[in-house]
N, C-alpha and C positions, 0 to 999 in steps of 0.2 A: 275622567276620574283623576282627582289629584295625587301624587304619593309624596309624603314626609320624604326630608333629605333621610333620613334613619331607613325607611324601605328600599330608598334605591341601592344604598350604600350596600344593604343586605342583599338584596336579590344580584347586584352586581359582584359581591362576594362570592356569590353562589353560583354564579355562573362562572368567572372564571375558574373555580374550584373544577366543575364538572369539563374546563374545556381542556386543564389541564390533566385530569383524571382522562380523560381521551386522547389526549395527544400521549401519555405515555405507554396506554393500550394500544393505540394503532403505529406505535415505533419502535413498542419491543420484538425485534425479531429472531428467529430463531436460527441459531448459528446450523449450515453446513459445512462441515469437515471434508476432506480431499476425498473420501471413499463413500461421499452420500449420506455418513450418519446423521442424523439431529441429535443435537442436545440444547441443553435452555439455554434461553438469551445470554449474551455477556452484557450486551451493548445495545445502544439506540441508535438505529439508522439513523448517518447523520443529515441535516438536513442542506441543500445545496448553497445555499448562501452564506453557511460557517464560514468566519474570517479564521484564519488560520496562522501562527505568530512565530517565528523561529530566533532564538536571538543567533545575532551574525556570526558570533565568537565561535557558534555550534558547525558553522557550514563552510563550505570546502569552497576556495577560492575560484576554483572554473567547476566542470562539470566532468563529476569522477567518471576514471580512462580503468576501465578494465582489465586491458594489455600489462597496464602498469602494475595493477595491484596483485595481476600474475606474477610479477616480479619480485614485489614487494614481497610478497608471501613466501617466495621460495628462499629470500634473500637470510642470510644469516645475521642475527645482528646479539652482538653477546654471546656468540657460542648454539642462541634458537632460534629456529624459525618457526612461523606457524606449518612449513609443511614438515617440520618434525614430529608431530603431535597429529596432525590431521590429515596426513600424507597431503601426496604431489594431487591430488583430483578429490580429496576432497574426504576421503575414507580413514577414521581415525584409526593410531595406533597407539594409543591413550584409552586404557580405560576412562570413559563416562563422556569424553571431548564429544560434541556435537559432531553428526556427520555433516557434512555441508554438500554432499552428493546425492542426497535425501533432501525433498524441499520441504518435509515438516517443519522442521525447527524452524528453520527462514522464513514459513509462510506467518505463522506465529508472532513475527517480531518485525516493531517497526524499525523504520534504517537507523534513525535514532538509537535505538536501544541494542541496535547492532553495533553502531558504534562504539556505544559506551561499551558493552562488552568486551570489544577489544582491547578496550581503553585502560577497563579497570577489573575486568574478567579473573578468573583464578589465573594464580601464578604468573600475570601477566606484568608486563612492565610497559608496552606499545606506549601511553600517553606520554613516556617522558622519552622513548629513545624512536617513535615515528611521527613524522609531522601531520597536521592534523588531515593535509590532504592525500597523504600516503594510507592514512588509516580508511580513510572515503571507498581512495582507491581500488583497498584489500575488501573492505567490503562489499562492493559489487563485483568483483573478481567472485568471492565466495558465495556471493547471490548467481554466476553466471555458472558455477559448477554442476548446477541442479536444472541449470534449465536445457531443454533443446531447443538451439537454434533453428533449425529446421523446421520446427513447428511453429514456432515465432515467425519465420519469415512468410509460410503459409498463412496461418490465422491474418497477418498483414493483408494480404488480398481475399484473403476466406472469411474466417468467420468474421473480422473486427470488421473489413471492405463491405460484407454483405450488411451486415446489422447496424456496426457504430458507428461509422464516419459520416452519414446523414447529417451525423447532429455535430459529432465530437472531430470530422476532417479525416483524412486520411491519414494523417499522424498524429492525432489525438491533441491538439491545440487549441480544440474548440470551437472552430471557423466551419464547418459544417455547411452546407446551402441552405438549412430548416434553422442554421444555428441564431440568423438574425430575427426571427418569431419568436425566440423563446425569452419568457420572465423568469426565471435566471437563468445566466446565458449558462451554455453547458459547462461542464469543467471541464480544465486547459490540462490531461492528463501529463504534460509533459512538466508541468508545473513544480520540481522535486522539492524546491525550499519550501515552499508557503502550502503545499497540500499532499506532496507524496509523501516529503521526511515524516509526514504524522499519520498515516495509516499501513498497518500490518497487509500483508498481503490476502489474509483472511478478511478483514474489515473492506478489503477493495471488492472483493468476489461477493462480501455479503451488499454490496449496494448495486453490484449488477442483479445478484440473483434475487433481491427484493425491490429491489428499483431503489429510487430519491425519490422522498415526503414531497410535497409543496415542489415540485420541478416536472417535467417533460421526461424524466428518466424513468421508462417504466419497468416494469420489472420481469426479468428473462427466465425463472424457474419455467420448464413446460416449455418452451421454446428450444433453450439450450439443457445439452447434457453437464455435468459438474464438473469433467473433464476439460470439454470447451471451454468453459465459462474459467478455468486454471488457466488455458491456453490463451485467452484473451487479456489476463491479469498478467499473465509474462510478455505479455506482446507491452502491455502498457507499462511494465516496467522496464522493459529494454528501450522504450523512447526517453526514459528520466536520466541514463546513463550512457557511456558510450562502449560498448561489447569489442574485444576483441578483433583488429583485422579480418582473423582467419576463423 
C-alpha cells in the first residue's frame, strides 16, 4: 500500500503526540515527604542523561569545608552573625528564621537556592560583606546541623554498601563493577557543580524511591523504608561536601 506524503506526515504527528502523552504519564510521580505522606506530583523524574549547566560565577572555587562555614556562621560581621538569629546549632531565636536543626526546610531547597538565600534572604547583607566561598561554606555547615553523622557513616557500609555501590562505587562516583554494562552510565553522585547544585534533596530521594526513566536505576519503594532512603540521600550529600573533622 502506498501512503501520500500528507498520511505519513499525519499519522507521524500522531504518533508522536501519543508518545509524548506517555512519557508525561509514566514520569509524573508522586512526591514522598519525610514522614511517608503522598501528595501530587511537583515534578518529572528526571531522566538520567539530563546535561545539567552551572554558570561558573555561581560556584565556589574548591569544594565547600564545613569546619569552615561553622566558623563563618558564628563569626560576627557588622555587629550579626547568622548564629544570632538561628542560634549556635541551628535552633532559631527569631521569630519565623528557618530552623536549620530540622531537615525540612533543607530538604526542600536546592544548594543553589540556599545559596541565594543567604545571599539575598530577609534582612540579609552576606552577598556583599561574605565571599562567595564563605557563603558555600555556611551552607553546608547549615545543611550539616541536621544531619547525623553516625548514621551517614553507617548507611556508608549499610544501606548505600549493600544496595548502591554495584553500580554507583563505594563513594558514589559511578565506577561501580555493573557500572561499565550500563547505557547511561550511572550518575557520578559526587558530582556537586553539574548535578547536585540543581537538585533538592527531596528530588534526590524521589529518584531513588521511583528509580531513573530510560536508566538501570530502579526504583527502591518496597524495598527500602523512607527513612533509609533520607539516610542514603545524607550519605550522598556528605560525599559533595567536606563535613567537619570531628
Amino acid at each position: 500500500m502506498r501512503h501520500t506524503s500528507a498520511t505519513v506526515k499525519r499519522r507521524t504527528a500522531a504518533g508522536a503526540a501519543l508518545a509524548v502523552a506517555g512519557l508525561l504519564t509514566a514520569c509524573g510521580p508522586v512526591r514522598v515527604a519525610g514522614g511517608g505522606q503522598v501528595a501530587q506530583p511537583l515534578h518529572v523524574v528526571e531522566h538520567n542523561a539530563i546535561d545539567f549547566h552551572t554558570d561558573e560565577a555561581l560556584l565556589p572555587s574548591k569544594v565547600p569545608q564545613a569546619g569552615h562555614g561553622r566558623e563563618v556562621y558564628s563569626r560576627k560581621v557588622n555587629g550579626k552573625s547568622c548564629a544570632g538569629c538561628h542560634g549556635d546549632q541551628g535552633q532559631p531565636s527569631v521569630a519565623g528564621a528557618p530552623d536549620f536543626s530540622q531537615p525540612d526546610w533543607i530538604r526542600s531547597k536546592t544548594p543553589l537556592e540556599l545559596e541565594q538565600f543567604l545571599r539575598t534572604g530577609p534582612g540579609h547583607d552576606y552577598g556583599v560583606t561574605l565571599t562567595l566561598q564563605e557563603r558555600w561554606d555556611v551552607v553546608c555547615w547549615c545543611r550539616h546541623l541536621a544531619v547525623n553523622m553516625d548514621e551517614v557513616r553507617e548507611t556508608a557500609t549499610g544501606r548505600f554498601g549493600k544496595n548502591c555501590n554495584v553500580c554507583h562505587g563505594n563513594k558514589g562516583f559511578g565506577n561501580g563493577f555493573l557500572a561499565p554494562t550500563m547505557q547511561p552510565l550511572p550518575r557520578n553522585l559526587t558530582d556537586f557543580p553539574t548535578w547536585g547544585i540543581h537538585r533538592s534533596d527531596q528530588e534526590i530521594y524521589d529518584n531513588i524511591w521511583y528509580g531513573v526513566h530510560w536508566s538501570a536505576m530502579p526504583p527502591w519503594r518496597g524495598t527500602l523504608q523512607p527513612q533509609e532512603v533520607w539516610q542514603i540521600v545524607d550519605f550522598i550529600r556528605a560525599q559533595q561536601y567536606a563535613p567537619p573533622e570531628n
